[in-house]
N, C-alpha and C positions, 0 to 999 in steps of 0.2 A: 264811519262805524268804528267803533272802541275794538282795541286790540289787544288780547292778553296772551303773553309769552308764557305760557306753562310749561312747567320743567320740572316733571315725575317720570322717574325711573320704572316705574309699575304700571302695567298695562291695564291692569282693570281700575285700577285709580285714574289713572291716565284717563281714561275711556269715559268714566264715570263722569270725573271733572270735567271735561272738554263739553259732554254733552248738557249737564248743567248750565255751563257759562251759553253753548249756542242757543240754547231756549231760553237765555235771557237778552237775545238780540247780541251777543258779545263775537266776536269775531276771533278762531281761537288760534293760533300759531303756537308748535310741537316741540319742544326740545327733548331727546330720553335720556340726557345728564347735561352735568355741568358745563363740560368742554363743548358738547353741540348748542349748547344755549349760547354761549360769548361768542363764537363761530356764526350765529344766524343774528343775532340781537342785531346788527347793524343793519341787516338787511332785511330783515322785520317789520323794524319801528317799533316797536309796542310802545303801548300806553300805558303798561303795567305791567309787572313781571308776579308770577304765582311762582312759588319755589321748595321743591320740598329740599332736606336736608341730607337724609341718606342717601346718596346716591352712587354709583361707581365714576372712576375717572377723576371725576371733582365733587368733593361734597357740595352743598349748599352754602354753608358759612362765606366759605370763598369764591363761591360766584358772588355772593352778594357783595362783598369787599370789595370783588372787581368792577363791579355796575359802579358802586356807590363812591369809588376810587378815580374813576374815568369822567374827567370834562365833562366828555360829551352826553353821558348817562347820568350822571350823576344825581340827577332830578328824579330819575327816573322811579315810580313806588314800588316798591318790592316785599310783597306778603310772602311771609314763610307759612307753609302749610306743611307739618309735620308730625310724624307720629312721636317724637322727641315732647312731649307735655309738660316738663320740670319746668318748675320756676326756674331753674338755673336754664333752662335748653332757650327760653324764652326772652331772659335776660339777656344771655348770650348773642342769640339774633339779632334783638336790637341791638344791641353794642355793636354787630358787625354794619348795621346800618340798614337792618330791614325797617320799614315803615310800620309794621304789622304784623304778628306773629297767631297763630291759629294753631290746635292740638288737632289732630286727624284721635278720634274720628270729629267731626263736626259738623254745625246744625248748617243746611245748606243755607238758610236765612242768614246765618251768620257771616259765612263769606261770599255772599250776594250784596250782604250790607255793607260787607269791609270794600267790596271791589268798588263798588258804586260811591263809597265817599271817597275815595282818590280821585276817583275818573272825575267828581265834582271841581275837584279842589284845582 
């Protein structure tokens, strides 16, 4: 079973997303910021990392640097999912080493189809 590391600060996003990904057979593991995400990631595994950007503790940009920084993760795909939509917010992420970057709100098709082609690849 495919495993996604979700890392939103906000519970009813939180709640939202997790329940999406589980009705699409996806098996969902919780981080509610930055620093609990890098703390569990190893002991996880995921398959994918979902990430929004705002977050306390540690934003987003810099967990992704960290995944995409580290050996051992480094493969690892990581979609930003944020309410941050600028072209620059966007550009940015990728620069930091996201795979895939997504503007909250958005279409559920849409990061159903972004999840599902990593989990291909």
């Amino acid at each position: 079973m495919t495993t996604v590391l979700l890392v939103e600060d906000s519970i009813p996003t939180r709640k939202m997303i997790a329940d999406l990904l589980t009705k699409q057979g996806l098996k969902v593991e919780i981080a509610e910021d930055g620093v609990q995400a890098l703390e569990i990631l190893p002991t996880v595994s995921p398959d994918i990392v979902l990430l929004d950007i705002i977050m306390p503790k540690m934003n987003g940009y810099e967990v992704c640097r960290q995944i995409k920084s580290n050996p051992k993760t480094k493969h690892l795909p990581v979609i930003i999912c944020s309410s941050k939509g600028e072209e620059f917010d966007r550009y940015w992420g990728l620069k930091q080493g996201a795979d895939a970057y997504i503007a909250k709100p958005f279409r559920e098709k849409e990061l159903i189809a972004t999840i599902k082609q990593f989990i291909r690849q």
